[in-house]
C-alpha positions as CSV (number, residue, x, y, z in Angstrom):
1,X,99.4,83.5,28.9
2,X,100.1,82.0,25.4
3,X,97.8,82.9,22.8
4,X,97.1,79.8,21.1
5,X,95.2,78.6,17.8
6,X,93.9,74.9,17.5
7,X,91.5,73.5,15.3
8,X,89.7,70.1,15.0
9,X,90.4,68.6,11.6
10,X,87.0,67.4,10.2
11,X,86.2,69.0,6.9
12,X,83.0,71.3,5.7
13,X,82.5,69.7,2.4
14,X,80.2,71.7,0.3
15,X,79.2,71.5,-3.5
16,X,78.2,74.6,-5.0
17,X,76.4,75.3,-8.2
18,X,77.4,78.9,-9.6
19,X,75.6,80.6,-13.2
20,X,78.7,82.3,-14.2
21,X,80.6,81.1,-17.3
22,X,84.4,81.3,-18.2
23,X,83.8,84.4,-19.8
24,X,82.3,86.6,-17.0
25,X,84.8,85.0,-14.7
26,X,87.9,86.8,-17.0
27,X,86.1,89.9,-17.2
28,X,86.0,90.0,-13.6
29,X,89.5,89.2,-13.3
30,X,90.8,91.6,-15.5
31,X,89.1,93.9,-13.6
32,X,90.9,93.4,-10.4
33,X,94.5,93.2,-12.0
34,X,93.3,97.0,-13.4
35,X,92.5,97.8,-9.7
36,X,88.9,97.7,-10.3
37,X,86.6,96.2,-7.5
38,X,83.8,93.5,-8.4
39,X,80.2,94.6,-8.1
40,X,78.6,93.4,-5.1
41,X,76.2,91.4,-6.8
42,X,79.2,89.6,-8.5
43,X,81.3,88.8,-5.3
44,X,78.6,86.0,-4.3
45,X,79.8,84.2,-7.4
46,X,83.4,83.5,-6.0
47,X,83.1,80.0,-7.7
48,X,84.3,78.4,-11.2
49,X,82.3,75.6,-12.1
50,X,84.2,72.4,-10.9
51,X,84.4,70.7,-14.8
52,X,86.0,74.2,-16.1
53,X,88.4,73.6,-13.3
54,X,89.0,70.4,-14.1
55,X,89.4,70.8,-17.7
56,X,92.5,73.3,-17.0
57,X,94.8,71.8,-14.3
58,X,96.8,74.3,-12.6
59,X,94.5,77.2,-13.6
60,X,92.7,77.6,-10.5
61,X,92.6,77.4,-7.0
62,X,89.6,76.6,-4.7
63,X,89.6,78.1,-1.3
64,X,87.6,77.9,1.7
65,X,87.9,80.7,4.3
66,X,87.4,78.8,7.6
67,X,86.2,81.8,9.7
68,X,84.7,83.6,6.9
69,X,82.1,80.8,6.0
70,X,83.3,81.6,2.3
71,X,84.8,79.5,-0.7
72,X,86.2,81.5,-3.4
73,X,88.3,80.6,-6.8
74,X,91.4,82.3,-7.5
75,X,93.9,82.3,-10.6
76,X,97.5,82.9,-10.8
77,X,98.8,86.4,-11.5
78,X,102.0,86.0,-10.5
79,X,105.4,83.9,-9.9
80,X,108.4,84.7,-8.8
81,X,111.3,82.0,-7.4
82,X,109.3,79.2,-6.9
83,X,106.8,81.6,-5.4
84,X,102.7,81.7,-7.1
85,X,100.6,84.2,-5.9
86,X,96.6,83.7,-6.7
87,X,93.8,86.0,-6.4
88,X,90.0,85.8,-6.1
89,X,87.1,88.1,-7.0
90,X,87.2,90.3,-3.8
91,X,91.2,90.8,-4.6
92,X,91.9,88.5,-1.4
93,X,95.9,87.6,-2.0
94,X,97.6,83.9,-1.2
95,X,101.0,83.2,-2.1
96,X,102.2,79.5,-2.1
97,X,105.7,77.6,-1.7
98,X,105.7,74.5,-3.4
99,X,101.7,74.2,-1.8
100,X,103.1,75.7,1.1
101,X,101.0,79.4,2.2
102,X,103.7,81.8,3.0
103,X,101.7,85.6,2.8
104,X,98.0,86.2,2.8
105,X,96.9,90.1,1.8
106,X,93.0,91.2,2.6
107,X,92.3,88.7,5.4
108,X,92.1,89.7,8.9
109,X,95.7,89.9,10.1
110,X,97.6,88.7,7.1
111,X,100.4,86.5,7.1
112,X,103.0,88.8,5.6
113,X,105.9,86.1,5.2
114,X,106.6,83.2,6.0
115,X,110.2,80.8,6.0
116,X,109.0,77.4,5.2
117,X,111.8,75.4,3.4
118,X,112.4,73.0,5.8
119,X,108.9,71.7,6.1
120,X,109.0,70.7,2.6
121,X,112.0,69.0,3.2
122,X,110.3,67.2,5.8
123,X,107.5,66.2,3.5
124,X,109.6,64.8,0.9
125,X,111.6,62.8,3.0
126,X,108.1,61.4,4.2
127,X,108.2,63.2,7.9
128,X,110.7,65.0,10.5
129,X,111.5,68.2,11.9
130,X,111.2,72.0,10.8
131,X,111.9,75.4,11.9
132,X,109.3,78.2,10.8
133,X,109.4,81.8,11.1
134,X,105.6,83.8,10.1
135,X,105.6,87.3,10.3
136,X,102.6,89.1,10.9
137,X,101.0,92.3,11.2
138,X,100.8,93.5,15.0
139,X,98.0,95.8,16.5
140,X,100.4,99.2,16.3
141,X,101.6,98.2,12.8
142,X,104.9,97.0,13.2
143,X,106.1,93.2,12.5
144,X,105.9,90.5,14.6
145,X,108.4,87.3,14.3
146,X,106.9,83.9,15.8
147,X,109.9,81.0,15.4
148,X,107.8,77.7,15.5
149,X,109.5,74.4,16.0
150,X,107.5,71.8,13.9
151,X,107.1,67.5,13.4
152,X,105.6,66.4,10.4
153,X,104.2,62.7,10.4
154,X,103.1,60.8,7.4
155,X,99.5,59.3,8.5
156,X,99.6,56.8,5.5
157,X,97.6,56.6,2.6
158,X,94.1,58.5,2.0
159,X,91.7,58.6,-0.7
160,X,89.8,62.4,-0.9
161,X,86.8,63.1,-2.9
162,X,86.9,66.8,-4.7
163,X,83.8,67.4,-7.4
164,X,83.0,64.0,-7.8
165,X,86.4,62.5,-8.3
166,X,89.0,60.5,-6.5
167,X,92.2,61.0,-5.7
168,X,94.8,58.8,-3.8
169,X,96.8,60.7,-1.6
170,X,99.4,60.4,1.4
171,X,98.4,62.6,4.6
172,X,100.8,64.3,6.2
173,X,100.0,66.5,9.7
174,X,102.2,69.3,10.5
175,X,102.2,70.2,14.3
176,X,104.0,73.7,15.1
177,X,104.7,75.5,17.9
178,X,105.9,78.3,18.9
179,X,106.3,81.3,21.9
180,X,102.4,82.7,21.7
181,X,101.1,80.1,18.5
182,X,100.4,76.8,18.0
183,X,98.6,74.9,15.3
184,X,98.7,72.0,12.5
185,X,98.3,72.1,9.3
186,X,97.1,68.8,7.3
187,X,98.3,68.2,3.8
188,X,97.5,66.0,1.1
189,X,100.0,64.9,-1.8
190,X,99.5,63.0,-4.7
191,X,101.6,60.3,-6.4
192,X,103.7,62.7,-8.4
193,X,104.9,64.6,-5.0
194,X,102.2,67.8,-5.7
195,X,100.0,68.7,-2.8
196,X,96.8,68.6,-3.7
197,X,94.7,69.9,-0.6
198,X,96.0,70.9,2.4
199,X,94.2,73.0,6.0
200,X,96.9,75.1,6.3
201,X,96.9,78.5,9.6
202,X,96.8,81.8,8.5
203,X,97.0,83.7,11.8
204,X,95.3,83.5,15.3
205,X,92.7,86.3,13.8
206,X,92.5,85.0,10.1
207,X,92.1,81.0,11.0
208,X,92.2,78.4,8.9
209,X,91.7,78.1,4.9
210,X,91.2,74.7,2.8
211,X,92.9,75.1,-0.1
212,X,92.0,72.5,-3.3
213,X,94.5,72.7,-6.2
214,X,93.2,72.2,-9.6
């Protein structure tokens, strides 16, 4: 029997009030690039107040961990060809492909790489077909490949709502499927082509993450 993954597409939309400033947010950070793990007391304030987010575009993601309950902020520590990688408080890794997810580290069952060219493609031409390939971490420790065949359909224009601002965006919905995994991911993309939200799959085990770029 398949194993598959679906999700209904409504949205938890929570607003969050942290007491941390800028400050204790970087000292935190440079802790976890030195390997150093955040008090426990600290990794409840996984948040950087929405008008410091605002005030630096492209500084910071905000992510909600569907199955974890959790929203965190993460920074950028790293880029390589076209490829960001961000990290939170708890040193939970996401690394993006032009607002695509392609590897997760610290979730359950990461997403340890993922081919997703041609579903950009598919988005900048306004919708069509893609071919996926995810790898991901199997109970014994070994790889598993899952090819997905995938239809992206533009569902028109939307306007979102993120910290008490407005954005007009086009929707696109990304149906894959594949041997033992299904799913769809939803995206959101601005005027200038940049994705701006999206609910994009992690794994069966890991679920589902929002992810708001800032």
């Amino acid at each position: 029997m398949k194993k598959m993954m679906r999700l209904g597409f409504c949205f938890v939309v929570l607003t969050l009030l942290v007491s941390c400033g800028q400050s204790g947010m970087t000292a935190r950070l440079a802790g976890l690039v030195m390997g150093q793990s955040a008090p426990a007391e600290q990794v409840a304030n996984t948040l950087v107040p929405a008008d410091e987010m605002h005030a630096n575009p492209g500084k910071y993601l905000r992510v909600n961990i569907r199955n974890q309950e959790a929203w965190s902020s993460m920074v950028q520590v790293a880029r390589n060809s076209g490829r960001v990688t961000w990290v939170d408080q708890r040193n939970v890794t996401m690394t993006f492909e032009n607002g695509l997810l392609v590897a997760t580290r610290g979730l359950v069952r990461d997403l340890m790489g993922a081919d997703v060219s041609q579903s950009w493609v598919a988005i900048q031409r306004g919708g069509g077909t893609a071919q996926r390939r995810h790898d991901f971490i199997t109970d014994q420790d070994g790889i598993s490949t899952e090819l997905l065949q995938c239809s992206i359909v533009s569902e028109g224009t939307e306007v979102i709502t993120r910290a008490e601002k407005t954005f007009s965006t086009r929707r696109f919905n990304e149906k894959c499927e594949g041997e033992r995994l299904t799913f769809t991911n939803i995206y959101w993309v601005n005027q200038h082509g940049a994705m701006v939200r999206s609910l994009q799959a992690v794994s069966p085990d890991a679920g589902y993450l929002q992810i708001d770029v800032f």
